[in-house]
PyMOL Python script that loads the backbone (N, CA, C, O; Angstrom):
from pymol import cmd

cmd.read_pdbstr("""\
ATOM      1  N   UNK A   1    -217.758  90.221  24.089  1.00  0.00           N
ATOM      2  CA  UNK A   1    -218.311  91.524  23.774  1.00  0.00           C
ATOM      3  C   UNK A   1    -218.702  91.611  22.318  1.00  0.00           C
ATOM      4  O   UNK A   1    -219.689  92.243  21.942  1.00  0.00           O
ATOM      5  N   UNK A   2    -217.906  90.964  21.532  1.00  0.00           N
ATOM      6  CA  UNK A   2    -218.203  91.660  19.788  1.00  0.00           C
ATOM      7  C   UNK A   2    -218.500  90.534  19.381  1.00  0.00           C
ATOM      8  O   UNK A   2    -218.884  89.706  20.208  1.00  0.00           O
ATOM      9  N   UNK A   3    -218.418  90.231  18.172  1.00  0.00           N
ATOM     10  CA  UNK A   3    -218.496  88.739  17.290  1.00  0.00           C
ATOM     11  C   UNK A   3    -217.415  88.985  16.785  1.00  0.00           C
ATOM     12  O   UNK A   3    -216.851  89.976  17.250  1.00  0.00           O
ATOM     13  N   UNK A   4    -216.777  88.312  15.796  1.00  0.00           N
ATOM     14  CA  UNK A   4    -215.880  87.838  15.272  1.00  0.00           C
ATOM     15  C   UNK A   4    -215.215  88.261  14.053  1.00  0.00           C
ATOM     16  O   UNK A   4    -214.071  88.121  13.621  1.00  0.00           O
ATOM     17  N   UNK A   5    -216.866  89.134  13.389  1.00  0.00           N
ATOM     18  CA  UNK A   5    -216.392  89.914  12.322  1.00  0.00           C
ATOM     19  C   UNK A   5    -216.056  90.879  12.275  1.00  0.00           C
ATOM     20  O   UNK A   5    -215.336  91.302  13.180  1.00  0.00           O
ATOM     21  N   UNK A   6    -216.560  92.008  10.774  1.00  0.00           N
ATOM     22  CA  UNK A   6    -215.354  93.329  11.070  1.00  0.00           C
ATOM     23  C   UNK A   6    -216.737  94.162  11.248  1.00  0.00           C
ATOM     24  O   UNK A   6    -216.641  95.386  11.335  1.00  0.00           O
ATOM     25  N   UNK A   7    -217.775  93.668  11.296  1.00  0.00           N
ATOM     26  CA  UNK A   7    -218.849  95.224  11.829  1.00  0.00           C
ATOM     27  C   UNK A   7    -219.020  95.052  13.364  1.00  0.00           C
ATOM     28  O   UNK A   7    -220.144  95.261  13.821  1.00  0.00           O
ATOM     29  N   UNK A   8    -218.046  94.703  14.181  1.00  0.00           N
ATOM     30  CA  UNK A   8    -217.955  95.264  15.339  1.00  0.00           C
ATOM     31  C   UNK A   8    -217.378  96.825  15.926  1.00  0.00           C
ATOM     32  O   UNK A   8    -216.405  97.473  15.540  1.00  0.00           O
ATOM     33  N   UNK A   9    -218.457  97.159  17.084  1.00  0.00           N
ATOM     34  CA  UNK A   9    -217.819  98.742  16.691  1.00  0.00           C
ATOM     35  C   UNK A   9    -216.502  98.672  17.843  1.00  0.00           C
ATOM     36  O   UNK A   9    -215.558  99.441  17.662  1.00  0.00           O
ATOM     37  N   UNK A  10    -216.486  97.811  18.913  1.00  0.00           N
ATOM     38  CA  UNK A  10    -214.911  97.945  19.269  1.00  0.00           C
ATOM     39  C   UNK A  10    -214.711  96.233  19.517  1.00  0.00           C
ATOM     40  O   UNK A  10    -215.574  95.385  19.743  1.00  0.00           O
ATOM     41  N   UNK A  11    -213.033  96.073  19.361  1.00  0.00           N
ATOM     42  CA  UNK A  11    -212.346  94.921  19.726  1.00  0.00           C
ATOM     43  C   UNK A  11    -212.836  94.095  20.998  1.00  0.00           C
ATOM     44  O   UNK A  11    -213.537  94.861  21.660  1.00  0.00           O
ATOM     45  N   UNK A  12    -212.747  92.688  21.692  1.00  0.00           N
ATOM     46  CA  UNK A  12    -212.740  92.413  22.821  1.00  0.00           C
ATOM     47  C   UNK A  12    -211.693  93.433  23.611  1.00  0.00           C
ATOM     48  O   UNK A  12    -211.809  94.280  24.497  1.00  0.00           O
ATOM     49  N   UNK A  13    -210.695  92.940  22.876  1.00  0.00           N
ATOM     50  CA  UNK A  13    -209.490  94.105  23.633  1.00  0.00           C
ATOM     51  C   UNK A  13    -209.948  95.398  23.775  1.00  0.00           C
ATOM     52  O   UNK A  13    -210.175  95.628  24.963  1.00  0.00           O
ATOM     53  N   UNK A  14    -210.189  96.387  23.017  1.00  0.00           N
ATOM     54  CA  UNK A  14    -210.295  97.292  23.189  1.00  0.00           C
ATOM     55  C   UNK A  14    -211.811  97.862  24.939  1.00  0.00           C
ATOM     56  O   UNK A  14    -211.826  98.611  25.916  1.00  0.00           O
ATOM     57  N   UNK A  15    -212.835  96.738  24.171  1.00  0.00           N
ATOM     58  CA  UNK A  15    -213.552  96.791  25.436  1.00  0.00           C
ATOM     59  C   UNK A  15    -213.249  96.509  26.836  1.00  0.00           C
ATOM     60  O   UNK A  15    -213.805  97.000  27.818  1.00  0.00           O
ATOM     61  N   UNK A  16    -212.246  95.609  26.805  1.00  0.00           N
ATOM     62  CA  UNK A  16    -211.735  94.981  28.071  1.00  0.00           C
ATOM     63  C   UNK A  16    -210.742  96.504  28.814  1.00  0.00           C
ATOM     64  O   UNK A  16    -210.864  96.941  29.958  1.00  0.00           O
ATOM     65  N   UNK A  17    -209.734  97.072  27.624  1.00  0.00           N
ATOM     66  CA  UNK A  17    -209.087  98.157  28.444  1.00  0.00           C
ATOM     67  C   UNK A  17    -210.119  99.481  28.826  1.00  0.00           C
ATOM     68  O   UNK A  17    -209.684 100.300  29.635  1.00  0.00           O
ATOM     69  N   UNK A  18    -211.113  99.630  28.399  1.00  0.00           N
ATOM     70  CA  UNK A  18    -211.954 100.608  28.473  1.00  0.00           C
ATOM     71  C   UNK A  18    -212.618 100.441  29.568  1.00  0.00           C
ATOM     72  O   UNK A  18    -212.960 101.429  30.217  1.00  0.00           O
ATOM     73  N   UNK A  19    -212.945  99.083  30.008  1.00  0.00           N
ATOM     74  CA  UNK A  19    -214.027  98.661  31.404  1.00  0.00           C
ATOM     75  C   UNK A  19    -212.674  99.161  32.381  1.00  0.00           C
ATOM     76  O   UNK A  19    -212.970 100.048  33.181  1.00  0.00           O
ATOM     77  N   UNK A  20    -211.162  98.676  32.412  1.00  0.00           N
ATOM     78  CA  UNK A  20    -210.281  98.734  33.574  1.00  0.00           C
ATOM     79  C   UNK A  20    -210.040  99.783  33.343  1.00  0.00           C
ATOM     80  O   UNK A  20    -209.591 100.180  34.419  1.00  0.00           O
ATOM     81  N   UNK A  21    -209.994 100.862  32.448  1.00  0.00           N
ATOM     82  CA  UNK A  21    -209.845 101.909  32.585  1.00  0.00           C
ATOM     83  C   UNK A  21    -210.991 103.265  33.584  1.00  0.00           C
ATOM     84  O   UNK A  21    -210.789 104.295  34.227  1.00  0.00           O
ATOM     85  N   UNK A  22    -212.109 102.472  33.191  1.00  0.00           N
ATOM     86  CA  UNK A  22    -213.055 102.767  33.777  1.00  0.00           C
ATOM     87  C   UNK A  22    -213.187 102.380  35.191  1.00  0.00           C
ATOM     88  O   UNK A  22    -213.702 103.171  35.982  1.00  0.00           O
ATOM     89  N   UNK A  23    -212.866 101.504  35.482  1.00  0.00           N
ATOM     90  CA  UNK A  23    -212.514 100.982  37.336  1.00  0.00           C
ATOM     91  C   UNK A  23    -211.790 101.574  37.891  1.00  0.00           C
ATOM     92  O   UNK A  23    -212.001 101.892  39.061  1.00  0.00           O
ATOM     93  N   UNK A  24    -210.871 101.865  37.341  1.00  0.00           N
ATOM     94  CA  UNK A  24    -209.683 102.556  37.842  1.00  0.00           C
ATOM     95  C   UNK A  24    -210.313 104.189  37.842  1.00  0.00           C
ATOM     96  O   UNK A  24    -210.636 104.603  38.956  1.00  0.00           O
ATOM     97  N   UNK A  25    -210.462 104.923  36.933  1.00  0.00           N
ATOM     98  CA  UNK A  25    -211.418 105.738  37.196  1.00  0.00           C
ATOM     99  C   UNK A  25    -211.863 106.461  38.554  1.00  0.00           C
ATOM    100  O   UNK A  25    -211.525 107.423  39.245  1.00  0.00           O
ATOM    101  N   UNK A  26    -213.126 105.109  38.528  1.00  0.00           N
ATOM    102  CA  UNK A  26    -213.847 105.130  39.795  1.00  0.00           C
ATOM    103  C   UNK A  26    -213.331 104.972  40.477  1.00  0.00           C
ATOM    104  O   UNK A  26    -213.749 105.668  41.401  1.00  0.00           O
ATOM    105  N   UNK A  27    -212.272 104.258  40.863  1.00  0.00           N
ATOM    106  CA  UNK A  27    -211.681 103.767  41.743  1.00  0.00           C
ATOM    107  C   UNK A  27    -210.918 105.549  42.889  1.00  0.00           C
ATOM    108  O   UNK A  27    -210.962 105.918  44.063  1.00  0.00           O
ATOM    109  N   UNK A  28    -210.421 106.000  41.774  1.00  0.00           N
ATOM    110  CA  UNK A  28    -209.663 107.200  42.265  1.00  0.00           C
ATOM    111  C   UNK A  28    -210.894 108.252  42.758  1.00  0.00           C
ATOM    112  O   UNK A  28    -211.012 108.604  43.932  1.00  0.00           O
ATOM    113  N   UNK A  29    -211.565 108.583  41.944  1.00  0.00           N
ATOM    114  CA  UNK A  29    -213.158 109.595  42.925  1.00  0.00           C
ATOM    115  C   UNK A  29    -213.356 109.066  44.226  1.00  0.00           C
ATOM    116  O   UNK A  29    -213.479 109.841  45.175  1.00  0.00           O
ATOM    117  N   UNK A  30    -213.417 107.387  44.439  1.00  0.00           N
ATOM    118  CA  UNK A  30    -213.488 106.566  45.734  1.00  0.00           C
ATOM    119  C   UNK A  30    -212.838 107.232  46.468  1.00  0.00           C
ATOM    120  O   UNK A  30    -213.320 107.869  47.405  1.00  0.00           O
ATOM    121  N   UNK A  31    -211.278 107.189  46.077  1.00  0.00           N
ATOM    122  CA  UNK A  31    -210.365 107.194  47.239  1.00  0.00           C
ATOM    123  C   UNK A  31    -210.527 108.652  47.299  1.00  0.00           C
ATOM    124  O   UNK A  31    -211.033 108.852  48.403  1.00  0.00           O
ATOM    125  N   UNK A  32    -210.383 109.681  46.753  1.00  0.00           N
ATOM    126  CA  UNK A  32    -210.839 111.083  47.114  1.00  0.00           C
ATOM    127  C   UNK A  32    -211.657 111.316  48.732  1.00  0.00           C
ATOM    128  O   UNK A  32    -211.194 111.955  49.677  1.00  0.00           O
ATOM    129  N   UNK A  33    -212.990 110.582  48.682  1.00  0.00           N
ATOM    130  CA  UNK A  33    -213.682 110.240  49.553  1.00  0.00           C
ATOM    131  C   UNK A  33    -213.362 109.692  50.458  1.00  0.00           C
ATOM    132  O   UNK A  33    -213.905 110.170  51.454  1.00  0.00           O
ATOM    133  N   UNK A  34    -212.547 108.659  50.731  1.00  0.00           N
ATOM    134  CA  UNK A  34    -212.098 108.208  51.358  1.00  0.00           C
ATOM    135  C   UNK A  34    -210.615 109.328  52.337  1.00  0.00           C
ATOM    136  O   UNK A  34    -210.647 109.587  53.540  1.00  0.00           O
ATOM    137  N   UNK A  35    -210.097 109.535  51.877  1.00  0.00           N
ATOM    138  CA  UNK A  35    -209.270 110.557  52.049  1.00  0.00           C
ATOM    139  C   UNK A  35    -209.830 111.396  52.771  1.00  0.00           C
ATOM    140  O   UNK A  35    -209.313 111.436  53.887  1.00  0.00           O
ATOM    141  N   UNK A  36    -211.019 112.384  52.570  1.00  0.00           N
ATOM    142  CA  UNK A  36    -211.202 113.271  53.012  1.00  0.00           C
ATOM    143  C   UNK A  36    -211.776 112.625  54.959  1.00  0.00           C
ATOM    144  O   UNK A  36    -211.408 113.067  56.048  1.00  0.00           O
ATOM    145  N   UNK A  37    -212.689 111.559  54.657  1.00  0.00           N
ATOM    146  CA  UNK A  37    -212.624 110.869  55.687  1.00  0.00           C
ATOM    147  C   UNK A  37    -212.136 110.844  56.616  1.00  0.00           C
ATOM    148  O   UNK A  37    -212.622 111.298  57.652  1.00  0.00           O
ATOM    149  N   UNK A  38    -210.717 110.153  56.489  1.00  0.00           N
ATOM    150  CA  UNK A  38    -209.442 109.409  56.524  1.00  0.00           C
ATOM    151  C   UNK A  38    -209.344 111.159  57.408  1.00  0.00           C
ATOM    152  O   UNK A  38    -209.800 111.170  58.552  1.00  0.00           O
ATOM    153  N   UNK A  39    -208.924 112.149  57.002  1.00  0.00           N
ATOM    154  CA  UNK A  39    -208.744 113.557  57.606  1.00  0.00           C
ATOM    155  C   UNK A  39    -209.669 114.176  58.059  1.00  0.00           C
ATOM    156  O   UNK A  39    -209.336 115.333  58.314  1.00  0.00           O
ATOM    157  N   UNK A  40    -211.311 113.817  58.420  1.00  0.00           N
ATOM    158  CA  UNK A  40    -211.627 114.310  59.275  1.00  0.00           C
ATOM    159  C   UNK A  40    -211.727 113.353  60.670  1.00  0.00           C
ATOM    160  O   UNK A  40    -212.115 113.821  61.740  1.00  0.00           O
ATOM    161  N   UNK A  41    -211.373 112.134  60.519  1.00  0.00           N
ATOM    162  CA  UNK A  41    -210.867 111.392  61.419  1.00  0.00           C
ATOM    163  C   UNK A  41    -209.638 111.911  62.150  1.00  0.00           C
ATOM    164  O   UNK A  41    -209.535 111.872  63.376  1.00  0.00           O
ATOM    165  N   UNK A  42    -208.913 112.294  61.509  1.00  0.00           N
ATOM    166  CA  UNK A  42    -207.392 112.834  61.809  1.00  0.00           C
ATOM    167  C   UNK A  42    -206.258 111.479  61.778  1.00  0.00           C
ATOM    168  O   UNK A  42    -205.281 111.134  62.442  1.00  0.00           O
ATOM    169  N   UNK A  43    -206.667 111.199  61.146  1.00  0.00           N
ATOM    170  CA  UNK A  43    -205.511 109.786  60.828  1.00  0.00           C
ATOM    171  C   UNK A  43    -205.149 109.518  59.753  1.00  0.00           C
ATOM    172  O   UNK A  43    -205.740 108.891  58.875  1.00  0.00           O
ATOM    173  N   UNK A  44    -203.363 110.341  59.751  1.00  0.00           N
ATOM    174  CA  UNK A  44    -202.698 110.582  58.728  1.00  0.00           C
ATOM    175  C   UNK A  44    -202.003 108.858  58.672  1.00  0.00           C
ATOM    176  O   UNK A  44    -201.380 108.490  57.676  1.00  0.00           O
ATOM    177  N   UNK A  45    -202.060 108.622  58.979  1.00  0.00           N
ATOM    178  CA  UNK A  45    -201.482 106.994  58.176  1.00  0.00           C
ATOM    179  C   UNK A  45    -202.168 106.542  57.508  1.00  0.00           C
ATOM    180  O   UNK A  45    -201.704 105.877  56.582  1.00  0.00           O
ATOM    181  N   UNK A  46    -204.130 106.737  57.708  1.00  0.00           N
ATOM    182  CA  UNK A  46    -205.213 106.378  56.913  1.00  0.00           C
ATOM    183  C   UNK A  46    -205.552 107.596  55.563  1.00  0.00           C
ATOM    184  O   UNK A  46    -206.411 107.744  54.693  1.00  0.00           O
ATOM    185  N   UNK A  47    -204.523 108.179  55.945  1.00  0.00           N
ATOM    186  CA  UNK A  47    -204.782 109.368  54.594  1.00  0.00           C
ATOM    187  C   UNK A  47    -203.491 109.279  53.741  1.00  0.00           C
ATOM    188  O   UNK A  47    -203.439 109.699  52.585  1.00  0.00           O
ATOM    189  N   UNK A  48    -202.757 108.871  54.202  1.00  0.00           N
ATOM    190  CA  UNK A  48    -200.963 108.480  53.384  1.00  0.00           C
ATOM    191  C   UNK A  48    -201.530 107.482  52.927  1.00  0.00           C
ATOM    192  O   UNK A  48    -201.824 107.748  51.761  1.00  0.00           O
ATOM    193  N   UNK A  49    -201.998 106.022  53.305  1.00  0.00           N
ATOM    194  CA  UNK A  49    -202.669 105.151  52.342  1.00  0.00           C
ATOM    195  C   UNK A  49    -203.516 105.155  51.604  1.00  0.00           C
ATOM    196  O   UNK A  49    -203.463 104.268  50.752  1.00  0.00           O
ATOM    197  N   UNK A  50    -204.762 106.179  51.548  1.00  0.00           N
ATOM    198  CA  UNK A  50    -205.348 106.147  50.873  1.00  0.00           C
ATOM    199  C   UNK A  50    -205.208 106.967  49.596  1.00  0.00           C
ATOM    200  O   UNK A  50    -205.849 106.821  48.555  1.00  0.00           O
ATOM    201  N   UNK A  51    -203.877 108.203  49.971  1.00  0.00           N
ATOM    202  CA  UNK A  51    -203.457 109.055  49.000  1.00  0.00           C
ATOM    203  C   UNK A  51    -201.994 107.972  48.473  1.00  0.00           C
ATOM    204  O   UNK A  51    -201.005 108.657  48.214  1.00  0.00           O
ATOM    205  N   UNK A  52    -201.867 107.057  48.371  1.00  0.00           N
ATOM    206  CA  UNK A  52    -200.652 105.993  47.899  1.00  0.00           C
ATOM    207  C   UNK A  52    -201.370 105.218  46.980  1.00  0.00           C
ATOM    208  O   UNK A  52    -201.080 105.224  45.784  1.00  0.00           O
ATOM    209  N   UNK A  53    -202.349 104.502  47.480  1.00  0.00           N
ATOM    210  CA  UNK A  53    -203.309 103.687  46.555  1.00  0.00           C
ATOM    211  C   UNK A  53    -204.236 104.612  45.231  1.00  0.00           C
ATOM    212  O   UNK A  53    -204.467 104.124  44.125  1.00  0.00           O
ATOM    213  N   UNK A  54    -204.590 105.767  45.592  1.00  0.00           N
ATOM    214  CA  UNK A  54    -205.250 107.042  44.619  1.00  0.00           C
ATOM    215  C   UNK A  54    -203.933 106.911  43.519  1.00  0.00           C
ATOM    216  O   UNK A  54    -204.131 106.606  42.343  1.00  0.00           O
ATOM    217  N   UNK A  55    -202.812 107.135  43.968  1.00  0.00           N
ATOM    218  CA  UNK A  55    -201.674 107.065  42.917  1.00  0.00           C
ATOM    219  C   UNK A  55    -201.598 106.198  41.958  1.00  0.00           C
ATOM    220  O   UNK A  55    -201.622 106.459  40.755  1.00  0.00           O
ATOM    221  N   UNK A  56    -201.485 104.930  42.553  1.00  0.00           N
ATOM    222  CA  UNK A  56    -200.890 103.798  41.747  1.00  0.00           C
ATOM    223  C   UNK A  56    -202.368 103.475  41.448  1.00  0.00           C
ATOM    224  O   UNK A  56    -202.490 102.250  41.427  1.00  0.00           O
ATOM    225  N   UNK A  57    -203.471 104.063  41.223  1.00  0.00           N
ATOM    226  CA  UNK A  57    -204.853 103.505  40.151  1.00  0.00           C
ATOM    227  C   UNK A  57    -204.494 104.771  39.317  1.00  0.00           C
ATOM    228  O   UNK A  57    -204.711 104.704  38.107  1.00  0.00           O
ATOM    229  N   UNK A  58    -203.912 106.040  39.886  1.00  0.00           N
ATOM    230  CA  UNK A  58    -203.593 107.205  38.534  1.00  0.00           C
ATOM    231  C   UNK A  58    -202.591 106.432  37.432  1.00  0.00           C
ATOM    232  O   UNK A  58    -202.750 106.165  36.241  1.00  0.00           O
ATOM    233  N   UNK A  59    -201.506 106.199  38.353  1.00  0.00           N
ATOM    234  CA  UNK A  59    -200.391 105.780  37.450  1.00  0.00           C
ATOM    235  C   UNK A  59    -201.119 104.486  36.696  1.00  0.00           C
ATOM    236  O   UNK A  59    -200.961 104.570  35.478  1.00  0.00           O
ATOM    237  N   UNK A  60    -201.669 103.629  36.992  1.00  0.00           N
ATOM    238  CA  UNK A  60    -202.026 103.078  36.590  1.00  0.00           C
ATOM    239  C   UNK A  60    -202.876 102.914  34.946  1.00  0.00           C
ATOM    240  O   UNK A  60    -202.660 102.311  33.894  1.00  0.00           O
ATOM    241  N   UNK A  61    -203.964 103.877  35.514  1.00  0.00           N
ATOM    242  CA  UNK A  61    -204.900 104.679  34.753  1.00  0.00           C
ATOM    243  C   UNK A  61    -204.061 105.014  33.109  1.00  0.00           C
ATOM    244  O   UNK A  61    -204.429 104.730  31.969  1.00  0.00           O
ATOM    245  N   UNK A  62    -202.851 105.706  33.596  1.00  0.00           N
ATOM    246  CA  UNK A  62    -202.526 106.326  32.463  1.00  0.00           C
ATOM    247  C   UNK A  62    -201.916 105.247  31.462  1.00  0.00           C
ATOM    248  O   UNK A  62    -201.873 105.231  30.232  1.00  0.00           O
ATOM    249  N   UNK A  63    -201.456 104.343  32.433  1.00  0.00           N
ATOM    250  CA  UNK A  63    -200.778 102.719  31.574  1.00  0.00           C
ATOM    251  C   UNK A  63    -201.726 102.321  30.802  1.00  0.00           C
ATOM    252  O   UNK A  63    -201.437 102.226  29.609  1.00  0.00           O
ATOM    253  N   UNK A  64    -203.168 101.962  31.243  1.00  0.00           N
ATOM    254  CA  UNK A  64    -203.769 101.442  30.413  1.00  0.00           C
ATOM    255  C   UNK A  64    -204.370 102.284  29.222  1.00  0.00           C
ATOM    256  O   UNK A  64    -204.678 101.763  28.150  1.00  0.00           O
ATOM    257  N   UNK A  65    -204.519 103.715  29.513  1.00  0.00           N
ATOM    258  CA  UNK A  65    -205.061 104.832  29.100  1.00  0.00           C
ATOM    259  C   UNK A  65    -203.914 104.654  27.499  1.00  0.00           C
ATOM    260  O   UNK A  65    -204.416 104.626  26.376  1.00  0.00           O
ATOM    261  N   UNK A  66    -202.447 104.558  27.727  1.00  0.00           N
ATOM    262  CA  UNK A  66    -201.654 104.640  26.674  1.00  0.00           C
ATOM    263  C   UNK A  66    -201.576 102.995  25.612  1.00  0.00           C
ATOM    264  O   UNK A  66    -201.300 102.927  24.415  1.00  0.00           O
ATOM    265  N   UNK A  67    -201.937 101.787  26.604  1.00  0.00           N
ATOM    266  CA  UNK A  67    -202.416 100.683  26.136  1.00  0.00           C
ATOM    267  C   UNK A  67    -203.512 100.761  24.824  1.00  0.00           C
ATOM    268  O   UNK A  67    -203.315 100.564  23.625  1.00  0.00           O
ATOM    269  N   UNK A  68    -204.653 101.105  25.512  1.00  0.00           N
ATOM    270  CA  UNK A  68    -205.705 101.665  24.847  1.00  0.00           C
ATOM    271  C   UNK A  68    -205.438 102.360  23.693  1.00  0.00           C
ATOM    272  O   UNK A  68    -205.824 101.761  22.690  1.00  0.00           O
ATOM    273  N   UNK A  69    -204.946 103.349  23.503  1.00  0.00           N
ATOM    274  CA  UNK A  69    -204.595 104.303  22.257  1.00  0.00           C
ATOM    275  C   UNK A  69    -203.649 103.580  21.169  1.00  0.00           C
ATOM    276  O   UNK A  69    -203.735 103.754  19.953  1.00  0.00           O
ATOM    277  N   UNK A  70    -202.732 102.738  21.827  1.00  0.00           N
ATOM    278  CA  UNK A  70    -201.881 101.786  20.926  1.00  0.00           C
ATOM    279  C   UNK A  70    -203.074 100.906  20.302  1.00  0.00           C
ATOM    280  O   UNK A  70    -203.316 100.707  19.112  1.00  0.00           O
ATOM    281  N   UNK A  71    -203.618 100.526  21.217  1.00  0.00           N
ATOM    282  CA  UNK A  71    -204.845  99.092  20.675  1.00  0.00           C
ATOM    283  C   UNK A  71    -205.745  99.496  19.348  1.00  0.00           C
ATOM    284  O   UNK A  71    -205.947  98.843  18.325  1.00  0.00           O
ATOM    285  N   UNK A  72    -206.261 100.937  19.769  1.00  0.00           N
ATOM    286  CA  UNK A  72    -207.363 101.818  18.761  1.00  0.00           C
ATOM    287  C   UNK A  72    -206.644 101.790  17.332  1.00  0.00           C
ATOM    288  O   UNK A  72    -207.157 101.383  16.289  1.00  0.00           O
ATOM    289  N   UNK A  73    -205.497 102.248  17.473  1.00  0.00           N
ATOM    290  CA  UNK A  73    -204.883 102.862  16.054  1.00  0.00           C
ATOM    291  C   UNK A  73    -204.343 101.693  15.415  1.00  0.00           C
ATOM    292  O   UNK A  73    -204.465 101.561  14.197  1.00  0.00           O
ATOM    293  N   UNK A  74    -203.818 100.921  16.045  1.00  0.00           N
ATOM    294  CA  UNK A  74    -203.064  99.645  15.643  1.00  0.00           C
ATOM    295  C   UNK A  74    -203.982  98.606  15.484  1.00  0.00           C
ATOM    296  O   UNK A  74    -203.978  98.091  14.366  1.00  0.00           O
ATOM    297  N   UNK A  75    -204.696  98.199  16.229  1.00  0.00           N
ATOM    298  CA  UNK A  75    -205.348  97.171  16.273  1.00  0.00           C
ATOM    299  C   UNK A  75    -204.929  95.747  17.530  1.00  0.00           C
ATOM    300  O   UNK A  75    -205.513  94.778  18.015  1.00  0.00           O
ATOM    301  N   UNK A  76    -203.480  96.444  17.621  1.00  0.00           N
ATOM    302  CA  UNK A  76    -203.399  95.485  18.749  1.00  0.00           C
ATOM    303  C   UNK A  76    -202.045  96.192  19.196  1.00  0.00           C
ATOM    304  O   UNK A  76    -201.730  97.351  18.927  1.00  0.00           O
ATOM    305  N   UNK A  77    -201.359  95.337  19.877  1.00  0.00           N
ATOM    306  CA  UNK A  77    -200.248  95.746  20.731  1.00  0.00           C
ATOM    307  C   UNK A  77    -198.922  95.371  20.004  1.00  0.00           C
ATOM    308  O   UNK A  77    -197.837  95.618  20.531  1.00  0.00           O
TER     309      UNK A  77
END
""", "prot")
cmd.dss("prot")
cmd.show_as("cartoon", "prot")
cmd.util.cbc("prot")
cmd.orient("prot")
């Protein structure tokens, strides 16, 4: 992503948590959709999974989300 010197405007790192932060993201609007699906189907085992997996990209989300903010200010981890 950057070169090597210091007029880069973000880190590899920093770009790298910003793209998975960004997947993850998307990822959760997905499963929204999916979900609603999932319940007009009427198949709550397909809506318990898809509201389980929505979680763990939230929880997720926020891991890297707090990664990220360490990376910005610090420079690294």
């Amino acid at each position: 992503m950057a070169d090597n010197g210091d007029n880069r405007a973000l880190s590899n790192l920093e770009y790298d948590l910003l793209t998975a932060l960004q997947n993850k993201a998307e990822a959760v609007k997905a499963y929204e959709t999916y979900i609603q699906d999932a319940q007009q189907m009427q198949s709550q085992p397909c809506v318990e999974l898809f509201q389980k997996l929505r979680q763990a990209d939230i929880d997720q989300a926020q891991e890297i989300r707090q990664h990220l903010q360490e990376v910005m200010q610090k420079g690294k981890m």
